[in-house]
C-alpha positions as CSV (number, residue, x, y, z in Angstrom):
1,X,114.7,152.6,69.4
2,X,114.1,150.0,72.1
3,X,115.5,147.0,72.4
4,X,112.5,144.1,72.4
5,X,115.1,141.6,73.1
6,X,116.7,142.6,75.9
7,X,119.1,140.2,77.8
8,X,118.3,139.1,81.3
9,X,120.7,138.0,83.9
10,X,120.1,133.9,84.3
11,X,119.5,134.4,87.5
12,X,116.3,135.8,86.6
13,X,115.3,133.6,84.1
14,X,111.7,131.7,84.7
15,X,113.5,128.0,83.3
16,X,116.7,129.0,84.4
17,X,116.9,125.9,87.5
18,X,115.8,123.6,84.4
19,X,118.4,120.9,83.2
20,X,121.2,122.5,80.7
21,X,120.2,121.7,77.2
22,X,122.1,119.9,74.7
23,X,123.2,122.4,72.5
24,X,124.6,124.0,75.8
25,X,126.4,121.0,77.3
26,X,127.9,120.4,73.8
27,X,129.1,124.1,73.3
28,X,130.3,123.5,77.0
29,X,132.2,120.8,76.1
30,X,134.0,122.4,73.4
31,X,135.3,125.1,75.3
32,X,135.7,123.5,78.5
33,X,138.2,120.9,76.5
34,X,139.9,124.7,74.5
35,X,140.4,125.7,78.3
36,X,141.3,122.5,79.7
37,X,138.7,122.4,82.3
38,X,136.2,120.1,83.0
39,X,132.7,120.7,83.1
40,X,130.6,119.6,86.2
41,X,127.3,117.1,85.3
42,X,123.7,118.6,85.8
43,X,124.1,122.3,85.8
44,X,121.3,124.1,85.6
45,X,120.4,126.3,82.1
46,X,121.5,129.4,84.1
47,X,124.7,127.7,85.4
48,X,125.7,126.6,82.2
49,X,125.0,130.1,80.5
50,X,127.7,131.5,83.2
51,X,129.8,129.3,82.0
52,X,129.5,129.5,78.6
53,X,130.1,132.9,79.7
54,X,133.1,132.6,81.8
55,X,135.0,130.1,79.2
56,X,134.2,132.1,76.2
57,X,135.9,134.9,78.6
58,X,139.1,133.0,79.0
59,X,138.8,131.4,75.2
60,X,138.8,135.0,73.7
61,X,135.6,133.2,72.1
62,X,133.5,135.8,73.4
63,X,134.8,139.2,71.9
């Protein structure tokens, strides 16, 4: 069976330069405040996923 939902690297993705969205930047906020980090203004969709990403990494939110 294929996978019809395969996921892409943000680099790649068509809307990734677009503004982070709001469930992002609040999901960003929560773990950037569990980390102790803060969270730069206007990232970009992608930039924010790699975040997410990288935070969830550090949480343990992302097992």
């Amino acid at each position: 069976m294929t996978d019809r939902n395969p996921e892409k690297d943000p680099e790649d993705w068509v809307t990734g330069d677009e503004p982070m969205t709001g469930p992002q930047e609040s999901y960003l906020g929560t773990l950037a405040r569990e980390a102790g980090r803060d969270v730069p203004d206007e990232l970009t969709k992608a930039e924010a996923s790699q975040l997410i990403d990288e935070l969830q990494q550090q949480s343990g939110r992302g097992a």
